[in-house]
C-alpha positions as CSV (number, residue, x, y, z in Angstrom):
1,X,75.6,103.1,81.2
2,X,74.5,103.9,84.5
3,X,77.6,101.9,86.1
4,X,80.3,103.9,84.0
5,X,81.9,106.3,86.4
6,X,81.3,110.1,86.3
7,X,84.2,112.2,86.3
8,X,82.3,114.9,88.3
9,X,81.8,112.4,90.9
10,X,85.5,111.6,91.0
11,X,86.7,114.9,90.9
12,X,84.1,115.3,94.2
13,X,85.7,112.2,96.0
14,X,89.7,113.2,95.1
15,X,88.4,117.0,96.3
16,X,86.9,115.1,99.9
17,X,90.2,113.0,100.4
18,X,92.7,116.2,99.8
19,X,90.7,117.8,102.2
20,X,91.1,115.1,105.2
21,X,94.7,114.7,104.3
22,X,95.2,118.2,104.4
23,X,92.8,118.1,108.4
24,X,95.2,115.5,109.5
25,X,98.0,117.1,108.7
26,X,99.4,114.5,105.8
27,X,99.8,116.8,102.5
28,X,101.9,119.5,103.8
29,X,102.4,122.0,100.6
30,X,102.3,119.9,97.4
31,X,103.1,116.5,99.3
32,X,100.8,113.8,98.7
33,X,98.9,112.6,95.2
34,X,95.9,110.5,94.5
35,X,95.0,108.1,91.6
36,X,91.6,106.5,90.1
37,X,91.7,103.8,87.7
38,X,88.4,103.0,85.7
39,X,88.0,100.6,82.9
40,X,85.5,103.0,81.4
41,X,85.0,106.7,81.3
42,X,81.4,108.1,79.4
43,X,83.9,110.4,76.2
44,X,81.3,113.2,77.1
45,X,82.0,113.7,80.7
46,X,85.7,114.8,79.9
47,X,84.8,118.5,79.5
48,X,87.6,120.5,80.7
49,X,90.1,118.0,80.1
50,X,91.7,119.0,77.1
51,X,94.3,116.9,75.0
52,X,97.7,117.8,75.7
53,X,100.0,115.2,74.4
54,X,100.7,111.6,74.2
55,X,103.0,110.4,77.0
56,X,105.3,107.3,77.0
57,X,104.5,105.4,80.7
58,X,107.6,105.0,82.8
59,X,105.7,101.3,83.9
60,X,104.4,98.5,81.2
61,X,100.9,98.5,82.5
62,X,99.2,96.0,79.9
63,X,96.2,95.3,83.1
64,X,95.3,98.6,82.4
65,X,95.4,98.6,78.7
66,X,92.3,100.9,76.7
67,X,91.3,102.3,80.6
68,X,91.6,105.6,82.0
69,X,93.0,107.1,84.8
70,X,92.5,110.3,87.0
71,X,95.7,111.4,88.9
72,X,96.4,114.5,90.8
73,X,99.2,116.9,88.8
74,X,103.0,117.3,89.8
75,X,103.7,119.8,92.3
76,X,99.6,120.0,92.9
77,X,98.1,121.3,96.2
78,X,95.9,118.7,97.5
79,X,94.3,121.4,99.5
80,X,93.2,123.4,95.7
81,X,91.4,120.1,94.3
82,X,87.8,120.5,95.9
83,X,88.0,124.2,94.5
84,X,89.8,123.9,90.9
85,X,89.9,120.5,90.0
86,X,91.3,121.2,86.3
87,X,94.6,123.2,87.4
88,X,95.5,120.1,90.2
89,X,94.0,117.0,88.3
90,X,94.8,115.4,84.9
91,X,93.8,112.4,82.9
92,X,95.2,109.5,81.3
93,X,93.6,107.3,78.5
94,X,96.0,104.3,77.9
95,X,96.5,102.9,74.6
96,X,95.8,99.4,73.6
97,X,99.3,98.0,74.4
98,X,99.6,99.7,78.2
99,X,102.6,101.6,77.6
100,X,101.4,105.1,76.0
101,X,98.9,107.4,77.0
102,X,97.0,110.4,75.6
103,X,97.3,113.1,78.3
104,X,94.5,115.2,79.1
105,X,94.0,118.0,81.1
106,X,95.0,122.2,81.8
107,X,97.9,123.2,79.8
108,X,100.5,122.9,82.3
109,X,99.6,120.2,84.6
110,X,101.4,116.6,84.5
111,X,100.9,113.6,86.1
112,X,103.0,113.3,89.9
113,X,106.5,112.4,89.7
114,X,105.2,109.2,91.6
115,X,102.8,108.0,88.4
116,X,105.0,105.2,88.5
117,X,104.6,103.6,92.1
118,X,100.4,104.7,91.4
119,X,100.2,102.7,87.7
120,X,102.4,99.8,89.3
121,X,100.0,98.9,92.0
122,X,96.5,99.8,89.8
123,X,98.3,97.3,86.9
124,X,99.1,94.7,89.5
125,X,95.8,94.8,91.3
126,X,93.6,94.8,87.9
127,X,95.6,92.5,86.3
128,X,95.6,89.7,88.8
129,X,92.0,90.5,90.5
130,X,90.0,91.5,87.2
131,X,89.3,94.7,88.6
132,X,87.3,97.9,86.8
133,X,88.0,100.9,89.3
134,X,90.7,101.6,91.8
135,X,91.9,103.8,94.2
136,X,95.3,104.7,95.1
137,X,96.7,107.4,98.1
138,X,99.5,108.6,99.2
139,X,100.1,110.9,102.1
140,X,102.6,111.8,104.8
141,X,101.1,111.3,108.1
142,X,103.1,113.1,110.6
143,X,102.6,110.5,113.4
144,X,102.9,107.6,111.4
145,X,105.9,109.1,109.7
146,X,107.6,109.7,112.8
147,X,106.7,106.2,114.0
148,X,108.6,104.5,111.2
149,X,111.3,106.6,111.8
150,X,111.6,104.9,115.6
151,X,111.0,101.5,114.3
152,X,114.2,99.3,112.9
153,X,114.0,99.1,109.2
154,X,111.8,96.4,108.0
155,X,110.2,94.8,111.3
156,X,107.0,94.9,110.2
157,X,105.9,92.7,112.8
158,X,107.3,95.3,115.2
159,X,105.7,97.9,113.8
160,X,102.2,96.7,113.9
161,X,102.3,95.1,117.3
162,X,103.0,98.9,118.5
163,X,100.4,100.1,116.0
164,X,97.4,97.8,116.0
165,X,96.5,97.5,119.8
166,X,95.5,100.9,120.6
167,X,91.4,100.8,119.5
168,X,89.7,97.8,117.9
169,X,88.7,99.3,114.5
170,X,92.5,99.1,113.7
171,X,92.8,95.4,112.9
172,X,89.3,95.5,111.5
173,X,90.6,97.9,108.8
174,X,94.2,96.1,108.4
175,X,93.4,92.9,109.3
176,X,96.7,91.8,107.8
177,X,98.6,94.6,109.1
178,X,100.5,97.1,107.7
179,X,103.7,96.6,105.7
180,X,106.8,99.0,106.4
181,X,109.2,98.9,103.4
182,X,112.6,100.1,103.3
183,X,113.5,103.9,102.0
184,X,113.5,104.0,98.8
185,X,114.5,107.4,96.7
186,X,110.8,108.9,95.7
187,X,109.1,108.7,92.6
188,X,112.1,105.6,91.5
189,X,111.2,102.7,90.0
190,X,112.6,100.9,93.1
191,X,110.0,102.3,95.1
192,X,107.5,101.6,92.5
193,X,108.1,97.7,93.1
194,X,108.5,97.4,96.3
195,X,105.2,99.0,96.8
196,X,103.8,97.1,94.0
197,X,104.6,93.7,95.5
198,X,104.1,94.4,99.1
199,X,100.7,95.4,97.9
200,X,99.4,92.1,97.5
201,X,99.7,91.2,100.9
202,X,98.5,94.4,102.6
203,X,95.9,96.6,102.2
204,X,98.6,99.9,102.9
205,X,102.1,100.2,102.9
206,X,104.5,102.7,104.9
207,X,107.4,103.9,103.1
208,X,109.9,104.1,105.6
209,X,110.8,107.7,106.7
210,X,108.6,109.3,103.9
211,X,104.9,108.2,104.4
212,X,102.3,106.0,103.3
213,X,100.3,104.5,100.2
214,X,96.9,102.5,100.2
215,X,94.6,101.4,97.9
216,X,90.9,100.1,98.0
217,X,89.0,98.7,95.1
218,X,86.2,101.2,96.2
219,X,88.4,104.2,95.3
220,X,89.5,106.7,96.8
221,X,87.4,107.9,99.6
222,X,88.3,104.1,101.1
223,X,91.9,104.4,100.5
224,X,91.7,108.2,102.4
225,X,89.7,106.2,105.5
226,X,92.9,103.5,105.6
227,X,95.5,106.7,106.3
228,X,93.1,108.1,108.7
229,X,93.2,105.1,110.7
230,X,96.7,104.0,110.8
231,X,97.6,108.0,111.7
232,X,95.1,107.6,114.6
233,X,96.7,104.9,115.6
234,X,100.0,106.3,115.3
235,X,98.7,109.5,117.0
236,X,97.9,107.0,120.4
237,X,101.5,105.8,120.0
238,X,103.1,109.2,120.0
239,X,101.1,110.6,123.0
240,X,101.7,107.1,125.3
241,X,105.6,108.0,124.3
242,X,105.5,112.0,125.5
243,X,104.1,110.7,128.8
244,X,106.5,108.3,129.7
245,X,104.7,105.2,128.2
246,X,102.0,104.8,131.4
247,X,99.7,102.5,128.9
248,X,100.1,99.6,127.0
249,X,97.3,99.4,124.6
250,X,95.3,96.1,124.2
251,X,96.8,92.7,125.9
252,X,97.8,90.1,123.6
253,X,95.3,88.4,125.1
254,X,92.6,91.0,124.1
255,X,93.7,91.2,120.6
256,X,93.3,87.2,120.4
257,X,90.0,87.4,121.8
258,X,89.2,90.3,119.5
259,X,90.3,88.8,116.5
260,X,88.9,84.8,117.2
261,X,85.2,86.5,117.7
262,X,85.5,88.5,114.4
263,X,86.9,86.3,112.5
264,X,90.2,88.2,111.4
265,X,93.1,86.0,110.9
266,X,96.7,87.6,112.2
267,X,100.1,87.2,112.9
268,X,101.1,89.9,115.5
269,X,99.7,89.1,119.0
């Protein structure tokens, strides 16, 4: 039993994560939502989650069938999670066929108008990886936003050669990059599996012109670190740009180097 997730202890984590994307400037207002799948949730740690109604899923998500998930609400303040959890969180228990679930939580909170793009990626992940808890994020990083605005639509390999060679703990936390996929209208099922399929591949994805989604089989907290790292990053590349572009990042050469010693396979340098 010990091994079953708490739901106080996630309620902690999604708190901590709204409040560094709020610090770094990524969840202006109500932008930005967070998910938490777990196989398993202890029935008499859902106090305060009260039933509300059984919801059809915009996504089949058979991976996730008879599992639970804990998702921040539409039009929720990242910010107001650490301090009122039940008016900015909800949770889902999924039927047995993956396409219903019995929505719990305060009387007028629903799920994001992203659940779809959130129970895409947990379905693909659990499904093909045999996973029992996962984390999903999605912010708006100014100064990674602003990068993929600058960057030609879909040159990924672009993208992270500009990104990646600014500090070394970069490619150690993306080590196979980061995709950048092509505007899509939010919360669309287009969006939904794009994300889903880049996914497999990378560890993070940046929605062109809109922001950025990552996920980490250690939950949350892991996913949050991933988005603090690519907006440092992308904060380096924004202030080499206001001063006339003087520096250069790591040499090609360096990032081999770096890479060969570590033992992180790549395609950019």
């Amino acid at each position: 039993m010990s091994n079953i997730p708490n739901i106080g202890t996630l309620m902690r984590e999604m708190g901590m994560v709204g409040q560094r994307m709020v610090e770094i400037d990524a969840a202006e207002g109500a932008a930005g939502n967070l998910s938490i799948y777990m196989r398993e949730l202890r029935s008499d740690k859902t106090e305060g989650f009260r039933e509300q109604a059984v919801i059809e899923l915009p996504v089949a998500t058979p991976a996730l069938a008879d599992g639970w998930m804990l998702i921040t609400g539409a039009g929720r303040r990242l910010r107001d999670i650490a301090d009122s959890p039940e008016t900015t969180l909800c949770l889902l228990h999924i039927d047995d066929r993956g396409k219903q679930a019995v929505l719990l939580g305060g009387s007028s909170v629903r799920p994001t108008s992203e659940l779809n793009s959130h129970l895409g990626i947990h379905n693909d992940q659990v499904g093909r990886r045999n996973l029992s808890y996962h984390g999903v994020v999605h912010a708006q990083p100014p100064h990674l936003t602003y990068l993929s605005h600058i960057t030609p639509p879909g040159d990924t390999v672009g993208f992270n050669r500009r990104l990646l060679r600014w500090q070394p703990e970069t490619i150690m936390q993306f080590p196979t990059g980061i995709a950048l996929l092509p505007f899509e209208v939010p919360g669309t099922l287009e969006q939904a599996e794009v994300t889903t399929t880049a996914l497999r591949s990378y560890r993070a994805a940046v929605w062109q012109r809109h922001g950025m989604v990552a996920r980490a089989d250690k939950g949350v907290r892991a996913a949050g670190d991933l988005i603090d790292y690519a907006e440092t990053a992308a904060r380096y590349v924004y202030m080499n740009l206001l001063t006339g572009e003087p520096g250069s990042g790591l040499s090609d050469e360096e990032m081999r180097l770096m890479c060969e010693r570590m033992g992180i396979e790549q395609r950019f340098f």
